[in-house]
Structures are given as C-alpha cells and as structure tokens.
FIROTI-871781 format. One record per residue: x, y, z of N, C-alpha, C in turn. Coordinates in steps of 0.001 Angstrom, whole numbers, padded with zeros to 6 digits, always signed. Example, Ala and Ser with C-alpha at 12.3 -4.5 7.8 and 13.67 -1.06 7.14 Angstrom:
<nodes>
+013190-005690+007800+012300-004500+007800+013200-003300+007800
+012850-002250+007080+013670-001060+007140+012900+000030+007870
</nodes>
This chain:
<nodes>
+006157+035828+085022+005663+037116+084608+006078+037354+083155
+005488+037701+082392+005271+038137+080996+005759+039728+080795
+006317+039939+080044+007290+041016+079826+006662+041549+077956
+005963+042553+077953+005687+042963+076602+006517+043826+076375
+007105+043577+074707+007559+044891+074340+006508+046169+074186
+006983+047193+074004+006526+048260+073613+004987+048327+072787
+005817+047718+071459+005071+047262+070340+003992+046631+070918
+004084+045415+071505+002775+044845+071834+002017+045074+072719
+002592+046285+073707+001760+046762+074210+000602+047798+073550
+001403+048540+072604+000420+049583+071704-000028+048722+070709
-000149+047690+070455-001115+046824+069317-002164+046064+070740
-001762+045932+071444-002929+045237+072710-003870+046495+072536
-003201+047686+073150-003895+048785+073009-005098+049440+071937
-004410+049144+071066-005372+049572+069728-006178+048555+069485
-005942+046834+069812-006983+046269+069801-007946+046614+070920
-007717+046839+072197-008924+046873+073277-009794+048396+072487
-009020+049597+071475-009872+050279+071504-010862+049705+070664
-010488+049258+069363-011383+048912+068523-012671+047932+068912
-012113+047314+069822-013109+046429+070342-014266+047207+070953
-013981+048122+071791-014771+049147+072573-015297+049809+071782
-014377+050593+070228-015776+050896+069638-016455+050393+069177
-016605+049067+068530-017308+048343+067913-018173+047819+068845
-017765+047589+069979-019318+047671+071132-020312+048726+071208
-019292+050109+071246-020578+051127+071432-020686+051432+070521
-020371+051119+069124-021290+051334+067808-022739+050177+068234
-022271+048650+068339-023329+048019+068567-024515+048558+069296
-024054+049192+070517-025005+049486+071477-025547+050462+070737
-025365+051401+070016-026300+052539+069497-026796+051894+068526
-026728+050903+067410-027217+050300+066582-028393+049637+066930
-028479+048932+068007-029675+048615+068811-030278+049592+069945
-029572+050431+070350-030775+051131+070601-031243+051842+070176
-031057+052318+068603-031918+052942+067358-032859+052118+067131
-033060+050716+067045-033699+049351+066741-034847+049992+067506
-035240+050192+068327-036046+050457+069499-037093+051157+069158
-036812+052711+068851-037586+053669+068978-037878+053554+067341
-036757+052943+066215-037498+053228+064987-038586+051707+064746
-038798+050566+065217-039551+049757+065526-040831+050314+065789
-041059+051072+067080-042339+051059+067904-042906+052911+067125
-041746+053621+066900-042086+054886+066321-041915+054974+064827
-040794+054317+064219-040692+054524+062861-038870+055656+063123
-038680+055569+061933-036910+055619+061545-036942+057516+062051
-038156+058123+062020-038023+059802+062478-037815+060074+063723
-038181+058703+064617-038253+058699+065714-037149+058994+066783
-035932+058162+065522-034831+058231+066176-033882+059232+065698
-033803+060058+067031-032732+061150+066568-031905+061471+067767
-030986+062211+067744-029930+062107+068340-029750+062370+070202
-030747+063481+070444-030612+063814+071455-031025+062554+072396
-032257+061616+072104-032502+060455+072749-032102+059487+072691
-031185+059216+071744-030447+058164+071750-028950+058119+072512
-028617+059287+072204-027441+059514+073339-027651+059425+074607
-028625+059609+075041-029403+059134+076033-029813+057928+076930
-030012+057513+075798-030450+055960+075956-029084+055233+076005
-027899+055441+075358-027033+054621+075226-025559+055295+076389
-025995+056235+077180-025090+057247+077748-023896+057840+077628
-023944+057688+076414-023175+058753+075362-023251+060260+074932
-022257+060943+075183-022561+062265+074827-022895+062141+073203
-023635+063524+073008-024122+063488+071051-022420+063334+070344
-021765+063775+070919-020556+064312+070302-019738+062623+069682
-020033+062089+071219-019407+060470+071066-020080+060096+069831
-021552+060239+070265-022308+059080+068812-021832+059449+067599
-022082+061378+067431-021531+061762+066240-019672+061266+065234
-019394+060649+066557-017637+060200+066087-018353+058879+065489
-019167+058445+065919-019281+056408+065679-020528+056648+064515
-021319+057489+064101-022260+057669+062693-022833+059287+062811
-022265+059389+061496-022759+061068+060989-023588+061303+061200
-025242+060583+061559-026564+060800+061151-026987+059860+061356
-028651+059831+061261-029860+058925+060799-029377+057923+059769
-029203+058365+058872-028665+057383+057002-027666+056375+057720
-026111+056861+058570-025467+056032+058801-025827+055095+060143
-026733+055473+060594-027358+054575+061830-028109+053365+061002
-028817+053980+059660-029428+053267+059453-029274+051870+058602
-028134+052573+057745-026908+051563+057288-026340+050550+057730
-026208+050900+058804-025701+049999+060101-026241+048815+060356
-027757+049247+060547-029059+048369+060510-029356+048166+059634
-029398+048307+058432-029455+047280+056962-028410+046142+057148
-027224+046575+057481-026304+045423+057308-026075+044435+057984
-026841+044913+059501-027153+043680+060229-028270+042792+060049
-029292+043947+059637-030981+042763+059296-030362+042081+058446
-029569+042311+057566-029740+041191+056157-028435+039948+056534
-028091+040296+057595-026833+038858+057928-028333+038394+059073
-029225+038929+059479-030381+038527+059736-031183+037617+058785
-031660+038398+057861-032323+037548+057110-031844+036400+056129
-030641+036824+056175-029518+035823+055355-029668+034465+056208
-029945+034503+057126-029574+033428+058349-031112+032546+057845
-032312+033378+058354-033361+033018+058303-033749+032435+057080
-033193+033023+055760-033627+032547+054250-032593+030807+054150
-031447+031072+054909-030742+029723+055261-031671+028220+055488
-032060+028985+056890-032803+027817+057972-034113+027556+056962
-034742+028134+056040-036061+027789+055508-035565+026729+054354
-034337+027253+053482-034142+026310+052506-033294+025355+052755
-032818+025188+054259-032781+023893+054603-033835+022826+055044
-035001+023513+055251-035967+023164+055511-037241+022744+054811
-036570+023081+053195-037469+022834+052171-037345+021223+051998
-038713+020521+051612-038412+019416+051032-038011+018609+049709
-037450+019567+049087-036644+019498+047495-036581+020884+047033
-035984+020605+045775-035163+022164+045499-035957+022798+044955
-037718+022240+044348-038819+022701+043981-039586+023319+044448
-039478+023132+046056-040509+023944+047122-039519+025013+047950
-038193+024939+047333-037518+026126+048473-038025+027792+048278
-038586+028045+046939-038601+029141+046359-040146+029356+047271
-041006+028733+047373-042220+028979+048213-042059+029072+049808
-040977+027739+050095-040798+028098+051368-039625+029603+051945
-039048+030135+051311-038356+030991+051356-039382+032469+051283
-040239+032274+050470-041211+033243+050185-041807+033467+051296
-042440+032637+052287-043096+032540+053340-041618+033440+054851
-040333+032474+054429-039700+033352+055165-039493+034719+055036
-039086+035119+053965-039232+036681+053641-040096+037387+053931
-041338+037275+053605-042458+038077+054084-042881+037929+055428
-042557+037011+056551-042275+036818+057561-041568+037719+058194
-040201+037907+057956-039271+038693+058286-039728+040194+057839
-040221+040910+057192-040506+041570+056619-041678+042334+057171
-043084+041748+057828-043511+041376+058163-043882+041853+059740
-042887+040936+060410-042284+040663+061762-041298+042168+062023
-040882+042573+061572-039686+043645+061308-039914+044606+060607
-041030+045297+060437-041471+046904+059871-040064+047894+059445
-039382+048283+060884-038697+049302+060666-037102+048735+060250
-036817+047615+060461-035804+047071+059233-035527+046855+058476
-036616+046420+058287-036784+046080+056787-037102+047123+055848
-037580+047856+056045-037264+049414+055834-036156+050731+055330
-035056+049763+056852-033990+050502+056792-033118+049518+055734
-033385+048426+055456-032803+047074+054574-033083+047611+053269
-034440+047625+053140-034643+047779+051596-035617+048914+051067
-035992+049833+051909-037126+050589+051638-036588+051992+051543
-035873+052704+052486-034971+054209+052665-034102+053698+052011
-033171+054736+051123-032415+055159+051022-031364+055070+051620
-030235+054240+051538-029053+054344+052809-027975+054464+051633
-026811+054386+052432-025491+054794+051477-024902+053293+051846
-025370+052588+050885-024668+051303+050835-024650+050910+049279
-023716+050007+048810-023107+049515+047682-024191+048402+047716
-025335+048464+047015-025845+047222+046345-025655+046500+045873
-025702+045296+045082-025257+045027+043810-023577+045196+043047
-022592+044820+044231-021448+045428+043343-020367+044271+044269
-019878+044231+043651-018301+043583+044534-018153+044356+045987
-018485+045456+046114-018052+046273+047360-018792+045666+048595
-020085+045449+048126-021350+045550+048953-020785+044313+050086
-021321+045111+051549-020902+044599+052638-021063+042350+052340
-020407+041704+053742-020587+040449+053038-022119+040633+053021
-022840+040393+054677-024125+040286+054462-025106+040438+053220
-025140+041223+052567-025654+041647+051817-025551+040851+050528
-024443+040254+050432-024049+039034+049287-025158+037863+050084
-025028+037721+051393-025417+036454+051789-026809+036130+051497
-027720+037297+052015-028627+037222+051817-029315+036921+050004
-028696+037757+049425-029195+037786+047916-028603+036231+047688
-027520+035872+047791-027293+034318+047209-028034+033373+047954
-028613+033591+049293-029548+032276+050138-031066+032368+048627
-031417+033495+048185-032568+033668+047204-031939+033199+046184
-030620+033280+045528-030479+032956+044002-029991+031247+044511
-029755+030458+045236-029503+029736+045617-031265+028821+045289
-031975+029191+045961-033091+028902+045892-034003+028688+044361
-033385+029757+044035-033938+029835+042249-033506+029332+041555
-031971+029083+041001-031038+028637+040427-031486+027338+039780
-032047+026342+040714-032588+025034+040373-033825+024841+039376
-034394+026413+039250-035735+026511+038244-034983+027198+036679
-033740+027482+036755-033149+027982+035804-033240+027074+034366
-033495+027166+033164-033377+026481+032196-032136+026897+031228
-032029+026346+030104-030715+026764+029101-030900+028325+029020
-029972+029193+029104-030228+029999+028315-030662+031433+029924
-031688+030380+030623-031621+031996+031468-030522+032301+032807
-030803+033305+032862-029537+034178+033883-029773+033928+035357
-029750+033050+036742-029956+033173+037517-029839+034321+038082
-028952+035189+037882-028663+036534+039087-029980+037215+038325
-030490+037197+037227-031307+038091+036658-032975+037373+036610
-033114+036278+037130-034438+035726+037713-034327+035757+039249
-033062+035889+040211-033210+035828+041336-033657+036950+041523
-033123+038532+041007-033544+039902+041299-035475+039964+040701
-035981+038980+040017-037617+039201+039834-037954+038543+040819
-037225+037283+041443-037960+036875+042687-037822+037859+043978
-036481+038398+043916-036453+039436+045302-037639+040743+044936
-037613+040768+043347-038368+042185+043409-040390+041727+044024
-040606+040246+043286-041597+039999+043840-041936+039563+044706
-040783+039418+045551-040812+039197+047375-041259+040535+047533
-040572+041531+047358-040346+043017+048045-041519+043523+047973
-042352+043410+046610-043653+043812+046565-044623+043391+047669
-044289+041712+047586-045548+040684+048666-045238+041212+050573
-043956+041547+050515-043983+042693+052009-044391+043584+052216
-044712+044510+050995-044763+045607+051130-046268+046769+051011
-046312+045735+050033-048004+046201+049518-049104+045721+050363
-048860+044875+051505-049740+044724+052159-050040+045697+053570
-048726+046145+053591-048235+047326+054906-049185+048487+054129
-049243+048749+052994-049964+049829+052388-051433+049499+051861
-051873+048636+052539-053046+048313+051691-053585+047943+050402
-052589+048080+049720-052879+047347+048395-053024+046061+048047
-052684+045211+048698-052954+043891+048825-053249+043482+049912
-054289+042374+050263-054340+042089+051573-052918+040841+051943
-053118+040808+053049-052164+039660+053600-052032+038701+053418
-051896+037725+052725-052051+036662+052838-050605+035402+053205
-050399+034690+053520-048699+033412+053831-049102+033223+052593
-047661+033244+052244-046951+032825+050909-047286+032094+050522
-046856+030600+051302-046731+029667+050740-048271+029015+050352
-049407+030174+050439-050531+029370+049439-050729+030083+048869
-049736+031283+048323-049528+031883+046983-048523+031489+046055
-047903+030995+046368-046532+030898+045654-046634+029438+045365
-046837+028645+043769-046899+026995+043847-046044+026881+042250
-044627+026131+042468-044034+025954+041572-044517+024771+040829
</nodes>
C-alpha cells in the first residue's frame, strides 16, 4: 500500500481538476463546432449549448466569457488542424517547386470543407495574438508549414516571412471569394503553376 503525503495528495488533486476542466472546455469547444458549422457562429449561444454539453450557463460562463472566447478556442484548434493538413500535403509534394501549389489546393480545401472555422480562424475577429512571439503554438505551426513551403522560391535579397504573408493573403482570398461569389471555384492546383 502506497502512503501519500499531504502534498501529493493536493497536487494529484489539482491535477485531476485541471484535467476535468480541460475536458469540459473541450466538450463545449466542439459542441459550438456543431451549430456554428450547419447555422453559422450566431447560432451558437449560450442557452443551447449549455444544453447540449449539460452544463449549467454559469459553468460554461467560468470555462469562456462569450461567443469571441468560444471562438478563439476554435481558431486555435482549426489551425493545429490545418497546420497538420498543410504538413501531410508538403510532404506529399514532389519537389520543393510544386509544394506551394500543392499546399494551395490544401488550404482552400480546408477552407472550403470547414466554412464556420475557418471563419472563426481567420475571418471574425477573435482576441488572439497574431503575428507576435505570444501567439498560441498552433498558430506558429500553421504559418511556418506555408513559409516552409515558400522559402525555397526565395531569391537574394527577399524576406520569406514577408512573401509567405502574400501567399497566405492570396490563399485567404482563393477561400474566400468564392463563398461570396466573386470568383467562381475552381482546385488550385490548376491555378497555381510555379
């Protein structure tokens, strides 16, 4: 028989809570996924989601202030999402010349495939650190699987972080403008020829 001190009993303790909340943060994180998917990000609001996840409002309100921090939540998971996916494509490229097309095809895929994440990723407004040392990892991962990709088209003189942000900006467009009609649809990769 095993004999804990004190101490390790109240550090066991504080780990089983954290664990528990970080489950029922998960669980409300996906079941926001749900209703802002099939309805869109207005869809989801509090009284039905507490609901759905059988949580009083009061609980959810301890685990995210709002909509913005639900949605935050879900930015930071799509993009260790898409971080994954922009991975598997430019391993999948057949030289370092075609990753930027085949990556293109993944992005707008994901993008695409995923309306209301991608959304909450890059389209709303959330309270997340972009662009900065702070910014969650995901969020590094994803932007370096794209500058990773570009880097190899770089010549003397230019800035990868500052040609990778024209390729993300002209990814962001090729997702986006087609959801709005301004462009029709078309796969990337017989738009995009390095």
């Amino acid at each position: 028989m095993t004999v804990r001190t004190r101490r390790e009993r109240e550090r066991a303790e504080r780990e089983r809570a954290e664990r528990e909340r970080a489950e029922r943060e998960q669980l409300i994180v996906t079941a926001a996924r749900k209703p802002a998917e099939s309805e869109g990000w207005s869809a989801v609001t509090t009284p039905p989601l507490a609901s759905e996840v059988e949580y009083s409002q009061p609980v959810l309100h301890s685990h995210f202030k709002g909509r913005g921090a639900i949605m935050a939540a879900v930015a930071v998971e799509g993009c260790g999402v898409l971080a994954a996916a922009l991975r598997t494509a430019r391993a999948s490229a057949t030289d370092e010349r075609g990753a930027p097309a085949v990556l293109s095809r993944a992005y707008t895929d994901f993008a695409r495939e995923r309306p209301a994440l991608y959304d909450a990723m890059f389209t709303h407004a959330v309270d997340l650190p972009f662009a900065t040392p702070e910014a969650p990892a995901a969020l590094h991962e994803a932007f370096d699987e794209l500058r990773l990709a570009v880097e190899p088209m770089a010549v003397d003189g230019d800035d990868p972080v500052l040609l990778t942000e024209t390729y993300w900006a002209s990814l962001h467009g090729l997702a986006t403008l087609p959801r709005s009609g301004r462009l029709p649809w078309r796969p990337t990769t017989t738009a995009w020829h390095y």
